[in-house]
SESE-439096 format. One record per residue (C-alpha): x, y, z; residue in one letter. Coordinates in Angstrom, 1 decimal. Each point is the difference from the previous one (the first is absolute). Layout:
N
X: X&Y: Y&Z: Z&residu: A
...
END
This chain:
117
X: -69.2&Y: 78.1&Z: -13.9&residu: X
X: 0.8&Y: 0.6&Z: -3.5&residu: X
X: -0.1&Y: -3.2&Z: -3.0&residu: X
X: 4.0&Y: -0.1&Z: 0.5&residu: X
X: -0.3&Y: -0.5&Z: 3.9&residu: X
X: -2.5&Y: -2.2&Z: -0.2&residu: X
X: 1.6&Y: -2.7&Z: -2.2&residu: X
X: 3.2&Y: 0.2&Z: 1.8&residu: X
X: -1.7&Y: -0.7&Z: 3.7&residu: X
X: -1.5&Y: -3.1&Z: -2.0&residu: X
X: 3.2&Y: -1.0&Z: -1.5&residu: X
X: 1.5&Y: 0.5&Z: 3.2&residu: X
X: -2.3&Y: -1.9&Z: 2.3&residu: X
X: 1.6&Y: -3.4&Z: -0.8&residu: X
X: 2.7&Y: -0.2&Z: 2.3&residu: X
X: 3.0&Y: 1.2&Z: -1.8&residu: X
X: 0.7&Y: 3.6&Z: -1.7&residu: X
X: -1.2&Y: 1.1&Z: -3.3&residu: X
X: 1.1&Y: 2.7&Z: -1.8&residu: X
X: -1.0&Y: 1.9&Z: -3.9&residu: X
X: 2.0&Y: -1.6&Z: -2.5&residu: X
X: 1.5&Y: 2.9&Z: -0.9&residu: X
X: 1.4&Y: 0.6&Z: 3.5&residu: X
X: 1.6&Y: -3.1&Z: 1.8&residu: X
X: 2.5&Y: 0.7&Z: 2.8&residu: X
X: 3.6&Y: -1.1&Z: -1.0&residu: X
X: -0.2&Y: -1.2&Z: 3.9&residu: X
X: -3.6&Y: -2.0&Z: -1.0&residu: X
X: 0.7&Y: -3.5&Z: 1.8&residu: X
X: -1.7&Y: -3.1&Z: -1.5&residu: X
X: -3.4&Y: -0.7&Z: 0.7&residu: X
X: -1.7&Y: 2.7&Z: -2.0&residu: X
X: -2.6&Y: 1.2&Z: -2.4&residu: X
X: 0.4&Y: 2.7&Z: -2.6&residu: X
X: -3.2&Y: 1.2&Z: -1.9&residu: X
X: -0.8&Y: 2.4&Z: -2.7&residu: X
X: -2.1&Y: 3.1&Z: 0.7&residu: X
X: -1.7&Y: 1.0&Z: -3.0&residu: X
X: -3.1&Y: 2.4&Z: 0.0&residu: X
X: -3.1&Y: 0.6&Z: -2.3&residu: X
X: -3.5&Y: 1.8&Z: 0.0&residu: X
X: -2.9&Y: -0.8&Z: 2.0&residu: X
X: -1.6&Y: -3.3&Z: -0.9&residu: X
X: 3.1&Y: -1.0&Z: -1.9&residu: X
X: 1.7&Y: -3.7&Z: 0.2&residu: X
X: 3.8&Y: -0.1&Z: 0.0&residu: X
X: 2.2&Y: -3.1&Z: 0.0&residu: X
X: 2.8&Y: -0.1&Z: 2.7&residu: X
X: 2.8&Y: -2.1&Z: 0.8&residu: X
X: 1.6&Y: -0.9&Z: 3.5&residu: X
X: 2.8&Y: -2.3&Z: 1.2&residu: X
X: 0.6&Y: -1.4&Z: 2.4&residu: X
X: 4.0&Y: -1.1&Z: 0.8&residu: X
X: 1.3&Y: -2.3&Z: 2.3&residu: X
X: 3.9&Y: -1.3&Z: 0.2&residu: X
X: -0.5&Y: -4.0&Z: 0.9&residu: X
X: 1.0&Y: -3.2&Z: -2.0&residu: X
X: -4.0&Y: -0.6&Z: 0.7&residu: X
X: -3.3&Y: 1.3&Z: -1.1&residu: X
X: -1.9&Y: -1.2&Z: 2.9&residu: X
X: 0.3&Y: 3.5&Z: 1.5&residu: X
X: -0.8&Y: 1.9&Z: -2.9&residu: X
X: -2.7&Y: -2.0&Z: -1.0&residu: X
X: -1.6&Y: 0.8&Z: 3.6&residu: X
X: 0.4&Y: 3.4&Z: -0.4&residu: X
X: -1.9&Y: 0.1&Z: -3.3&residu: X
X: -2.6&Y: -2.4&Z: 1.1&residu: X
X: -0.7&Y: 2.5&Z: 2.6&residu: X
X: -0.1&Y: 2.5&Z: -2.4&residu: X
X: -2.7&Y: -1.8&Z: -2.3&residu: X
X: -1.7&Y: -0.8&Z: 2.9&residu: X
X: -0.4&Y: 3.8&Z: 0.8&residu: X
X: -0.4&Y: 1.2&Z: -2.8&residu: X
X: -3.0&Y: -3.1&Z: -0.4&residu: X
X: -2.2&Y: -0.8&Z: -3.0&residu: X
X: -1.7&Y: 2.9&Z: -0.2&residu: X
X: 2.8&Y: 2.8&Z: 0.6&residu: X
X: 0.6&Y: 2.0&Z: 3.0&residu: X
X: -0.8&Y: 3.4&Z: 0.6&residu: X
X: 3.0&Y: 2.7&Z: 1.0&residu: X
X: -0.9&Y: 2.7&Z: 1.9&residu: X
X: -3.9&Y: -0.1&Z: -1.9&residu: X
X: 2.8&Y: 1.9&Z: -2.7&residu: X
X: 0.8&Y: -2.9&Z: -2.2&residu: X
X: -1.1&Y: -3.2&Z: -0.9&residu: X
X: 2.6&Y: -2.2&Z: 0.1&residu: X
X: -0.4&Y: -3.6&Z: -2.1&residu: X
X: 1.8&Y: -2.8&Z: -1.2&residu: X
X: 1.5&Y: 0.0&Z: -3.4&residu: X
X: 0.2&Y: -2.9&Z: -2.3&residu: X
X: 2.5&Y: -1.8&Z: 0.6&residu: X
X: -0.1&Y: 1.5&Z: 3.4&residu: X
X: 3.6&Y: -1.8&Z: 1.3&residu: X
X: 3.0&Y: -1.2&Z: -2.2&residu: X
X: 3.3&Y: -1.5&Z: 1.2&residu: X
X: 2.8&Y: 2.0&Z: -1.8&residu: X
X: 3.5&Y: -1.4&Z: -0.2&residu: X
X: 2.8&Y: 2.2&Z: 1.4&residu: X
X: 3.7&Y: -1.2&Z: -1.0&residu: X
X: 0.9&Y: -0.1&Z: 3.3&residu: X
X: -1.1&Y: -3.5&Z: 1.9&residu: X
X: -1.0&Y: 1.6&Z: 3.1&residu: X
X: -2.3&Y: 2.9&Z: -1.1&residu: X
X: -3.8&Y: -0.9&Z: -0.2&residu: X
X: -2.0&Y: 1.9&Z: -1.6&residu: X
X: -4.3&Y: 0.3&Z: -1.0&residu: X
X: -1.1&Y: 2.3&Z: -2.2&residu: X
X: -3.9&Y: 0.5&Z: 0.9&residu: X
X: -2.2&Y: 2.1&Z: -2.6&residu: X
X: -3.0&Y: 1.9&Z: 1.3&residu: X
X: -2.2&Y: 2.6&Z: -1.2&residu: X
X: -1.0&Y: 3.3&Z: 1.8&residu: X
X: -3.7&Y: 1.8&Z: -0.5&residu: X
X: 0.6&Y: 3.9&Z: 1.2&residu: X
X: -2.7&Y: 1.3&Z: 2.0&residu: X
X: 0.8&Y: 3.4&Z: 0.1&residu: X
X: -0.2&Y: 2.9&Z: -1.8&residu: X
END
């Protein structure tokens, strides 16, 4: 499994569909995640971002969804198919206002250590 495949079975194994921010379904139905899928050299640390995007006048959904996705990822990181390192970025979640009362939004920042050649 290559570096893309193996960050898009993680991003996918919360529950809900997730799909590369460049390429979201018109059809995508609320809950998902989008994530970035950048690439470097062997060894090298790149900062990511995901979302993840619910349609509720609460967060207690959302929130549950990225708990679970700290809780993964854990202190120390989380390994992806022993490819990449995956790790929390600082500040790992942030709320992000939409305009519309009903979208929720959290931006998550984490970074990802390439272990391939």
């Amino acid at each position: 499994m290559d570096e893309i495949r193996a960050l898009t079975s993680f991003w996918n194994s919360f529950g809900m569909p997730a799909y590369d921010s460049s390429s979201v379904p018109d059809s995508a139905a609320f809950p998902y995640i989008t994530f970035d899928v950048e690439r470097d050299f062997f060894g090298q640390e790149v900062m990511l971002t995901a979302s993840v995007w619910y349609k509720s006048t609460s967060w207690e959904g959302i929130e549950q969804t990225v708990e679970a996705i700290s809780q993964k990822i854990g202190r120390g990181g989380v390994w992806l198919e022993s490819k990449i390192w995956l790790k929390k970025g600082t500040p790992f979640a942030q709320r992000i206002p939409d305009d519309n009362d009903t979208i929720r939004r959290y931006m998550l920042n984490v970074t990802a250590e390439y272990m391939t050649a």
